[in-house]
C-alpha positions as CSV (number, residue, x, y, z in Angstrom):
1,X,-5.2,32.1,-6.0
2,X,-2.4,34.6,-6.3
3,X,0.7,33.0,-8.8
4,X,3.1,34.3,-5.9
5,X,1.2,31.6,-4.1
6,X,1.7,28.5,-6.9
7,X,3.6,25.9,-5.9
8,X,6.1,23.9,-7.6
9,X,6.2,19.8,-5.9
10,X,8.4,17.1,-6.7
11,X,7.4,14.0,-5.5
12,X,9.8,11.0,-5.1
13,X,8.3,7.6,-4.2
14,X,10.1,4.1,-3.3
15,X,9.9,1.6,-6.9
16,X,7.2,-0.2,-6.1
17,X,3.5,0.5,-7.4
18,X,2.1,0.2,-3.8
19,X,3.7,3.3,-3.3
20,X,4.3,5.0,-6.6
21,X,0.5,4.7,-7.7
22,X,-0.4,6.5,-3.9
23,X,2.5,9.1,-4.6
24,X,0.9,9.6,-8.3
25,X,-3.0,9.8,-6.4
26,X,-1.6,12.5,-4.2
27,X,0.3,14.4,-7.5
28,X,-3.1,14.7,-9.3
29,X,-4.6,16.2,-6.3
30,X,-2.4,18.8,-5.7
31,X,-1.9,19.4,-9.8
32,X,-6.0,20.2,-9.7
33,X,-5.0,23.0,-7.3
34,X,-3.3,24.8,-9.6
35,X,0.5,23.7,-8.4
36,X,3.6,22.4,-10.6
37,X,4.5,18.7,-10.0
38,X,7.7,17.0,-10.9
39,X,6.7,13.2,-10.9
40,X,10.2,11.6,-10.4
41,X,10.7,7.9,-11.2
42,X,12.8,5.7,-13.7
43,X,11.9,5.3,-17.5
44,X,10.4,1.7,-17.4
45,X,8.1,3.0,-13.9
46,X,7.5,6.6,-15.6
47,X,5.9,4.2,-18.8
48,X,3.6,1.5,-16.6
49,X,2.0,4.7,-14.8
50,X,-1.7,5.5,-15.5
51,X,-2.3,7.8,-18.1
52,X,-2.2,11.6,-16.6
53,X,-5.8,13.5,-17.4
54,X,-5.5,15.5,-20.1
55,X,-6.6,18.5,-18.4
56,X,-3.7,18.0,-15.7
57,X,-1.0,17.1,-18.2
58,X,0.5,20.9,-18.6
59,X,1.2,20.8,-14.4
60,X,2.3,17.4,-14.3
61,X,5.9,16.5,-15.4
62,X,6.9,13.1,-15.4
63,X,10.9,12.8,-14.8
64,X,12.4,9.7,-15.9
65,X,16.0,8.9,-13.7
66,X,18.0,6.1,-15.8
67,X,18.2,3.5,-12.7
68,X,21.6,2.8,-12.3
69,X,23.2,-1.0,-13.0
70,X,23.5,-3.1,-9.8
71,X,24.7,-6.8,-9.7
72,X,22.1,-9.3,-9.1
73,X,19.8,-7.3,-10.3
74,X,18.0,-8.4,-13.2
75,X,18.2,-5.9,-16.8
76,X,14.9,-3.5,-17.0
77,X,14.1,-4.7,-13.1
78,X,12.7,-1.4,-12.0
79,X,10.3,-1.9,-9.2
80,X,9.8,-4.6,-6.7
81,X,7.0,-6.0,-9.3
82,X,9.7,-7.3,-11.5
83,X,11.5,-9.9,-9.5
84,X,11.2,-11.7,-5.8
85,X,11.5,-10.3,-3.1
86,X,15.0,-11.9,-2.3
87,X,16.4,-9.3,-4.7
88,X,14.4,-6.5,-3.1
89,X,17.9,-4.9,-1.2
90,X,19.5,-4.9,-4.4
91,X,16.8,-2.9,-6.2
92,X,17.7,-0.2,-2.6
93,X,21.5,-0.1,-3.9
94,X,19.8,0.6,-7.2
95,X,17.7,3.4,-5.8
96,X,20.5,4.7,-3.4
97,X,22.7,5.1,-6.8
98,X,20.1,8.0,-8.0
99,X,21.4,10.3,-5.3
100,X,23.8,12.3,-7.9
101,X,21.3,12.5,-10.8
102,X,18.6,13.2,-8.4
103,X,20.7,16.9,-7.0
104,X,21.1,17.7,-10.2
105,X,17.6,17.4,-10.8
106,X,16.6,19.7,-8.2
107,X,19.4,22.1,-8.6
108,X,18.0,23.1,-12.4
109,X,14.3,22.9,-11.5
110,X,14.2,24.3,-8.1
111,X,11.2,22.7,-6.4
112,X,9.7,24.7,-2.9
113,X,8.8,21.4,-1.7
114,X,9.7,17.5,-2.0
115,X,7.6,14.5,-1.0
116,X,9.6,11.3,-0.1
117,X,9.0,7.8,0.9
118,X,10.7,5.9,3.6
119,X,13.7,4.5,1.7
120,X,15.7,7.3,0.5
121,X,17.6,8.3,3.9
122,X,20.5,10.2,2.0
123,X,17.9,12.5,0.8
124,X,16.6,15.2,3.7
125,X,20.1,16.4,4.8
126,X,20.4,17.1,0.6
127,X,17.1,19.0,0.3
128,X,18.0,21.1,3.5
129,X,21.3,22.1,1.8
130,X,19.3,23.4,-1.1
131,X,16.7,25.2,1.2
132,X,13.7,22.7,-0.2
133,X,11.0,21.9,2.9
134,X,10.7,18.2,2.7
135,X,7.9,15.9,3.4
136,X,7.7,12.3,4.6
137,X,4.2,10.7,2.8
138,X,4.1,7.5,5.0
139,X,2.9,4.6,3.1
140,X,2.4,2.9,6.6
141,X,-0.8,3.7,8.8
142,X,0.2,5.9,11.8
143,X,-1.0,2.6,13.5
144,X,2.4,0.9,11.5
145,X,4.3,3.8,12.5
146,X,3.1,4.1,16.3
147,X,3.9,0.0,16.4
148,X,7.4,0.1,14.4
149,X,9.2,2.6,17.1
150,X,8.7,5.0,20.2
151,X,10.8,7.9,18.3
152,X,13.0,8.5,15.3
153,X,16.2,8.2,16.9
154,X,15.2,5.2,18.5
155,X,14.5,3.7,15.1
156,X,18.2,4.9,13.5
157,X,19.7,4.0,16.6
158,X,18.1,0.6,16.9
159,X,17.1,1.6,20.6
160,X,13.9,-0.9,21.2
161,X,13.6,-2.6,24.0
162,X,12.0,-5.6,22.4
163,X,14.8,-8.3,21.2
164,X,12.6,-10.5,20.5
165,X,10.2,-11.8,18.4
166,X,8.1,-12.5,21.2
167,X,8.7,-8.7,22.3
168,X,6.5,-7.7,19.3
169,X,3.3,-9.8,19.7
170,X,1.4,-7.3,22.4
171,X,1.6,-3.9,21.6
172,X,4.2,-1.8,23.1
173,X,4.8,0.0,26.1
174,X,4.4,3.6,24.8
175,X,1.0,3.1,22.8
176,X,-1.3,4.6,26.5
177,X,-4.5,3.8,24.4
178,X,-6.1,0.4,23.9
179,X,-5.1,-1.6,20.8
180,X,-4.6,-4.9,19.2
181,X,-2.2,-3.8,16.7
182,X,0.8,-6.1,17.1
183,X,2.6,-8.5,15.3
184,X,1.7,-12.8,15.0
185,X,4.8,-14.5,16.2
186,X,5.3,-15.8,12.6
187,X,4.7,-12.2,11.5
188,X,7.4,-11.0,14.2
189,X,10.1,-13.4,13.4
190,X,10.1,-12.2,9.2
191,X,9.6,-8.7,10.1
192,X,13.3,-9.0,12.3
193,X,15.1,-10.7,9.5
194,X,13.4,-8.6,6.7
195,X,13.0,-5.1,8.1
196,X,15.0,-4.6,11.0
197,X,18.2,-5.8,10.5
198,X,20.6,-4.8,8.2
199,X,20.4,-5.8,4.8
200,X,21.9,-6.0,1.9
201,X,21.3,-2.4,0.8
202,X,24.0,-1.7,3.9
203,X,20.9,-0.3,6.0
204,X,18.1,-1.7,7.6
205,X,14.5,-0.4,6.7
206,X,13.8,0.8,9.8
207,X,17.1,3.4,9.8
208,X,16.1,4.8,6.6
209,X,12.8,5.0,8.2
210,X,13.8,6.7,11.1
211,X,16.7,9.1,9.0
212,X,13.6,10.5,6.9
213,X,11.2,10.8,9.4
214,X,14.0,12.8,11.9
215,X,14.8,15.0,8.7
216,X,11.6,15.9,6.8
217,X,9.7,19.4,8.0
218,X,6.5,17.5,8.2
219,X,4.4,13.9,8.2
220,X,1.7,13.1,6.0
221,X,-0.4,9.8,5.8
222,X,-3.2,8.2,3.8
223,X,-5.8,8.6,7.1
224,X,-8.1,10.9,8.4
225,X,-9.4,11.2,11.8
226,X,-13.1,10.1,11.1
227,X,-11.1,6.7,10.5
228,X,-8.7,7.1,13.8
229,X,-6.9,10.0,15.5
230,X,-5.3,8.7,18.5
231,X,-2.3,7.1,16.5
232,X,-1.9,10.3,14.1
233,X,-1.4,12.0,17.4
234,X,1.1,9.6,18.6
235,X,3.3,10.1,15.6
236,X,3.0,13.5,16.2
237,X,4.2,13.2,19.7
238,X,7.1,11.1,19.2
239,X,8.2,12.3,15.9
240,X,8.7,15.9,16.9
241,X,6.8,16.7,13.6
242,X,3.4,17.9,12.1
243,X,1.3,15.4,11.1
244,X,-1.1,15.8,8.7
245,X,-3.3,13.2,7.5
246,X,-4.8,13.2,3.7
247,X,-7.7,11.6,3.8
248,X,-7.9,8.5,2.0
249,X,-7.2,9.7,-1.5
250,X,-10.4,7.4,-2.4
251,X,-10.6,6.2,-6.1
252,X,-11.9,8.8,-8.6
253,X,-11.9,6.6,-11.8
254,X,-12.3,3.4,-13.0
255,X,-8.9,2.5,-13.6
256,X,-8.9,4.5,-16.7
257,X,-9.3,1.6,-19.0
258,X,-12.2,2.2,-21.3
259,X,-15.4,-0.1,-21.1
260,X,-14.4,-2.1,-24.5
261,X,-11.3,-2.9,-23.0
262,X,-10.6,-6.5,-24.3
263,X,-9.5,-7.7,-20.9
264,X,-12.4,-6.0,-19.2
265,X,-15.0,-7.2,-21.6
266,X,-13.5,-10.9,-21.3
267,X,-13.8,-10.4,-17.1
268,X,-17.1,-8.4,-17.3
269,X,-19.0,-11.4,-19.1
270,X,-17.9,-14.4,-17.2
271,X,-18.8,-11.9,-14.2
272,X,-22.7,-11.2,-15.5
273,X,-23.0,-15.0,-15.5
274,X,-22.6,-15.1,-11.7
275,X,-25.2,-14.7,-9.4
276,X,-25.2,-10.8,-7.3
277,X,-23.1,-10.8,-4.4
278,X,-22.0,-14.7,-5.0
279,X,-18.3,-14.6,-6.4
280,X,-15.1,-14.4,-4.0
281,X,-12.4,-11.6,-5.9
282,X,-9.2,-13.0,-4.8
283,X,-6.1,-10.5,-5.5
284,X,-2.6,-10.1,-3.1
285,X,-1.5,-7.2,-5.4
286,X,1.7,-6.7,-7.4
287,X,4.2,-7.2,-4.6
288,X,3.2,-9.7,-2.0
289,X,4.2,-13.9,-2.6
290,X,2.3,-17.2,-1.5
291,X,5.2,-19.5,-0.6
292,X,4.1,-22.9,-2.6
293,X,2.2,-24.6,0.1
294,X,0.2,-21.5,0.6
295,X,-1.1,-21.4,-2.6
296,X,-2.2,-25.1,-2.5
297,X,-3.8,-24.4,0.4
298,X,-6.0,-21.6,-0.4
299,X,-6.7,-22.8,-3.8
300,X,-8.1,-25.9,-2.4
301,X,-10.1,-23.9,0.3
302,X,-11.4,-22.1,-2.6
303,X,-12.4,-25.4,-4.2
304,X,-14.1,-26.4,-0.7
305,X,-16.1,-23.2,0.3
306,X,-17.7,-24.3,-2.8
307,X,-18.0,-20.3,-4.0
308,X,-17.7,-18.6,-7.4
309,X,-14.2,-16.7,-7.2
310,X,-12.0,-14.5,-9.6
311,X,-8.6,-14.8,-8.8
312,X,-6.2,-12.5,-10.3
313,X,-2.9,-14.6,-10.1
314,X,-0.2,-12.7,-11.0
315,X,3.1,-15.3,-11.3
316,X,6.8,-13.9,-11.7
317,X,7.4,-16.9,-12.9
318,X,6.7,-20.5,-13.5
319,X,8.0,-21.3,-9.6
320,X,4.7,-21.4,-8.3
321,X,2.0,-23.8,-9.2
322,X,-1.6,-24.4,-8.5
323,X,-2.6,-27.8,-7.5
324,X,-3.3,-30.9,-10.5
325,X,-6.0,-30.5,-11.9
326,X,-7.5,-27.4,-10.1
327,X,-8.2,-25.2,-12.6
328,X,-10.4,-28.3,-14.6
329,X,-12.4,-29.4,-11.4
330,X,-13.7,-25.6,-11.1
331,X,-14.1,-24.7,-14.8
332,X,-17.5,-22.8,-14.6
333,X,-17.4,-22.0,-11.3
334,X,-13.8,-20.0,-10.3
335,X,-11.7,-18.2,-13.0
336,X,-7.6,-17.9,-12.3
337,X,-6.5,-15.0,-14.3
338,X,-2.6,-14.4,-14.8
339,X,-2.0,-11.0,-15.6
340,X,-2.8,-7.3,-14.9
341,X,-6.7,-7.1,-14.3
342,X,-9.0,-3.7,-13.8
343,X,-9.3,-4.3,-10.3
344,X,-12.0,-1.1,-9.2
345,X,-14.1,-2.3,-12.2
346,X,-14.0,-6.5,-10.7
347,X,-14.8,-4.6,-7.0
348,X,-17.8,-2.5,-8.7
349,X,-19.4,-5.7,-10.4
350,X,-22.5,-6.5,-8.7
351,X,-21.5,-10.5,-8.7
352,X,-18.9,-9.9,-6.3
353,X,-19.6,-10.4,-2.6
354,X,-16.3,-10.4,-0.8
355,X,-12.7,-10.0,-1.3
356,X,-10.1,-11.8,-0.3
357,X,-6.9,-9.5,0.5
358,X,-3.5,-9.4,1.8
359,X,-4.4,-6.8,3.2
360,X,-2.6,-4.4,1.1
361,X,-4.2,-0.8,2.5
362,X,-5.2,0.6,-1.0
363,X,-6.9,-2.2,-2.1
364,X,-9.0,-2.5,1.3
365,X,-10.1,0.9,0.8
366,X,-10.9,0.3,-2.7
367,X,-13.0,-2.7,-1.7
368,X,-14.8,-1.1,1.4
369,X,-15.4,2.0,-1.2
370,X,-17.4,-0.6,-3.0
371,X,-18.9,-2.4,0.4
372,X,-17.1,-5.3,-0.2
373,X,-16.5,-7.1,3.1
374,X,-13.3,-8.1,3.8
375,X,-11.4,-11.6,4.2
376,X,-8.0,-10.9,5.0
377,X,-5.1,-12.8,4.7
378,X,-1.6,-10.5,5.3
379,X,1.9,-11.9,4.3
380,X,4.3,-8.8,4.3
381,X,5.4,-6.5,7.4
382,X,2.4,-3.8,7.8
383,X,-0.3,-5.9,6.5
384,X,-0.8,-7.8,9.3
385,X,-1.2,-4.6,11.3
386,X,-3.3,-3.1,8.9
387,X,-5.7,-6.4,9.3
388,X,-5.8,-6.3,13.3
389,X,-6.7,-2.4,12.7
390,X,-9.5,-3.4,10.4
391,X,-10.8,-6.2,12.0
392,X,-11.2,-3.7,15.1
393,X,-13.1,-2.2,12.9
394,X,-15.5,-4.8,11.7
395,X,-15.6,-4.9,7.9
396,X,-14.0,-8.3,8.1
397,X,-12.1,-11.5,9.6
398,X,-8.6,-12.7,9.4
399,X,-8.3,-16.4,8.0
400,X,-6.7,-18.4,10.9
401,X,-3.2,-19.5,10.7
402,X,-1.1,-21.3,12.9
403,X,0.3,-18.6,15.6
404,X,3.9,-20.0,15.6
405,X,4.6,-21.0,12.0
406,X,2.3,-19.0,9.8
407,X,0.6,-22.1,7.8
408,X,-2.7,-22.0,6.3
409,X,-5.1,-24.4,6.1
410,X,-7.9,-25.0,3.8
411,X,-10.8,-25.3,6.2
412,X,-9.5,-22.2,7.8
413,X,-10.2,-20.5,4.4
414,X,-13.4,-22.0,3.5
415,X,-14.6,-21.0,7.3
416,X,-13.9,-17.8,6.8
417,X,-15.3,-17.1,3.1
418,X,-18.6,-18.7,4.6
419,X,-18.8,-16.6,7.4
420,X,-18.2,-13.5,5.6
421,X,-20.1,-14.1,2.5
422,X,-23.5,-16.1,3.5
423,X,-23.7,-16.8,7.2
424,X,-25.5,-15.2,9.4
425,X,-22.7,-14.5,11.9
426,X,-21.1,-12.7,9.6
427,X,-24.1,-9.5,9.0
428,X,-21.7,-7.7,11.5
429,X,-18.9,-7.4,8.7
430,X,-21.4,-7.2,5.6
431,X,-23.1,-4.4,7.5
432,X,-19.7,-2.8,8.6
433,X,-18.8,-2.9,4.8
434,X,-21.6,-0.8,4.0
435,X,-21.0,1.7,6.9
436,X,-17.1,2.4,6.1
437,X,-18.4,2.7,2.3
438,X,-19.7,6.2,3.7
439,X,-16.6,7.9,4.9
440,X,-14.8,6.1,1.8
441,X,-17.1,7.6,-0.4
442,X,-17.5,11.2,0.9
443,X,-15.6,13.4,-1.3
444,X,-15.7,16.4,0.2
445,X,-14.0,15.2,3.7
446,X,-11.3,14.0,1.7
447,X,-11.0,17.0,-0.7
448,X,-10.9,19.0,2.2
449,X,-7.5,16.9,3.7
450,X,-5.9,18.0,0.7
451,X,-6.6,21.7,0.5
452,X,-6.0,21.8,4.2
453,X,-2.4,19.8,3.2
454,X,-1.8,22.8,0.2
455,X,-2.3,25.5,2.7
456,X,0.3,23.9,5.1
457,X,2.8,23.9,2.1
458,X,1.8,27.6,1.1
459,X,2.4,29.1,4.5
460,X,5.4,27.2,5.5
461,X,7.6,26.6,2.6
462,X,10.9,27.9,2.9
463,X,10.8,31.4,1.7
């Protein structure tokens, strides 16, 4: 490659690692083509990253943004991960406030491209001042995106014309293909007063999702078309704007945490005791919350499916509670672990048999990468999509809730972990697990999304 032809990137995500761990995925990718990244983040985000490879370090610059003060917001709160998710519009006033430090930024260094996430909606009509092409890396599925709004506009604009909750449970008027992506009335009625109305922040999430969408030069998601096409094309239609997907960025390390980790050997040995495929890995990431009787319930399902399980419990803070006594009557049999946990190497352990998810869409593709049928159990806005996709797809079930309310209950859980684990109704998904594994796996369709996404940026960056 020609060094007229070397690209310099920045890449800007939303503060939350469901997003800035994707963004840093895609970085290293397009740093191992030769390009120069500019990693842009705030200190205390820029420190929890995984280490850069060595061999990628002299491409990859990580710029730290001081995150400006904002009232309610707690000191050194920095992404989503560090406080609940009441306080989640102030931590947008936060990241609205690094406008100013953020065009200074790209007047010195110059970038011929920036990759953005959906929050920042101040940004594209700044980056087309300065001549930078701009990209929107959607963090939702094009199924989300297809689902959320028939256009742009129509999402600044507020123009839907569903005005209810109720509106949201089939799927809309301008998907023409079949599909049961669509909202749970319970699902519906938190997505409205979370995402679609204004909050806090002054804007809804669904404006600055429209604002960067209208204004970026072109679309990519985490997808490729072995995995779907139709709703990639639908984006396409109604956005006005190339869509390219990127494969599914599969994992390409082990977390990066060495094999005499402390925590790892501590995990790895309670694991070996386990029978293969017996134990339940229970994780809902780093953002999403069990209210209180949602944790009771699914802790005593666990108790009842009568299953080994390792559940990675991360608590904010001592608010939420497991039931009396739980953690004594399955000493032996289920381990509740309360802090960060190498998830890829729990998945890869040949003890675990299923996973139970809220459906967060890199941790499904990390467990299908390791054939671990899923038991899904959403609680934010997309992952309830993401699990009626999935479950189209047959590498899983949803646990049953109750369709108006949203509450759990423990025979619903224990049901569904037998199913998927042992019984013999559940092969399909087992089986399904194993098949998805494939595309997961295959490096080369996926390394091929990415050189095909470098080309785009090559031939139509601004010149």
């Amino acid at each position: 490659m020609s060094e007229a032809k070397k690209l310099h990137v920045a890449l800007f995500p939303w503060l939350a690692f469901g997003h800035l761990i994707p963004f840093l995925e895609l970085a290293k990718r397009i740093a191992k083509r030769g390009h120069k990244i500019s990693f842009i983040s705030t200190p205390r985000n820029i420190q929890r990253l995984p280490k850069i490879p060595p061999n990628l370090e002299p491409l990859l610059n990580l710029v730290s943004l001081p995150l400006p003060t904002v009232e309610h917001l707690p000191q050194n709160a920095e992404a989503t991960t560090d406080i609940p998710s009441r306080k989640t519009a102030y931590l947008k006033i936060a990241y609205d406030g690094l406008q100013v430090p953020l065009l200074q930024f790209l007047q010195t260094s110059n970038p011929d491209w920036i990759i953005y996430d959906f929050a920042p909606y101040w940004l594209p009509p700044m980056v087309a001042d300065l001549g930078i092409s701009a990209v929107f890396f959607s963090m939702y599925g094009a199924w989300t995106l297809s689902f959320l709004g028939s256009s742009p506009s129509a999402l600044i604009k507020g123009e839907d014309p569903r005005t209810r909750p109720e509106d949201f449970t089939v799927p809309p008027q301008w998907i023409p293909f079949p599909s049961k992506v669509a909202f749970r009335l319970h699902e519906a009625k938190r997505a409205f007063a979370d995402h679609f109305e204004v909050n806090t922040s002054g804007f809804s999430d669904m404006f600055r999702l429209g604002s960067v969408m209208q204004g970026c030069d072109a679309i990519v998601i985490r997808n490729c078309n072995e995995l779907e096409r139709n709703f990639s094309m639908l984006v396409e239609e109604f956005s006005g704007k190339p869509v390219l997907p990127l494969g599914l960025l599969p994992p390409v390390d082990l977390d990066g945490s060495s094999d005499e980790d402390v925590t790892w050997l501590t995990i790895k040995e309670w694991l070996d005791k386990q029978s293969k495929g017996s134990v339940v890995y229970i994780a809902f990431g780093s953002e999403s919350e069990l209210s209180q009787p949602e944790l009771h319930e699914l802790a005593h399902g666990l108790e009842l499916s009568g299953f080994p399980f390792f559940w990675a419990l991360r608590k904010r803070d001592n608010s939420v509670k497991l039931p009396d006594g739980f953690e004594e009557r399955v000493k032996g049999r289920g381990m509740v672990w309360g802090s960060w946990v190498p998830q890829l190497k729990i998945m890869g352990h040949e003890s675990v048999g299923g996973f139970l998810t809220h459906c967060g869409y890199a941790s499904m593709l990390e467990a299908l990468y390791f054939e671990r049928p899923l038991i899904m159990l959403p609680i934010s806005i997309d992952q309830g999509l993401i699990a009626r996709f999935f479950s189209e797809k047959m590498v899983g079930i949803e646990v049953k809730r109750d369709g108006e309310d949203g509450s759990l209950r423990r025979d619903s859980i224990a049901a569904s972990l037998r199913l998927v684990m042992v019984e013999k109704e559940g092969e399909v998904y087992r089986n399904g697990a194993k098949e998805m594994k494939k595309l997961i796996a295959d490096k080369d369709v996926h390394d091929r999304y990415i050189d095909h996404f470098v080309e785009f940026m090559q031939n139509h960056r601004v010149a």
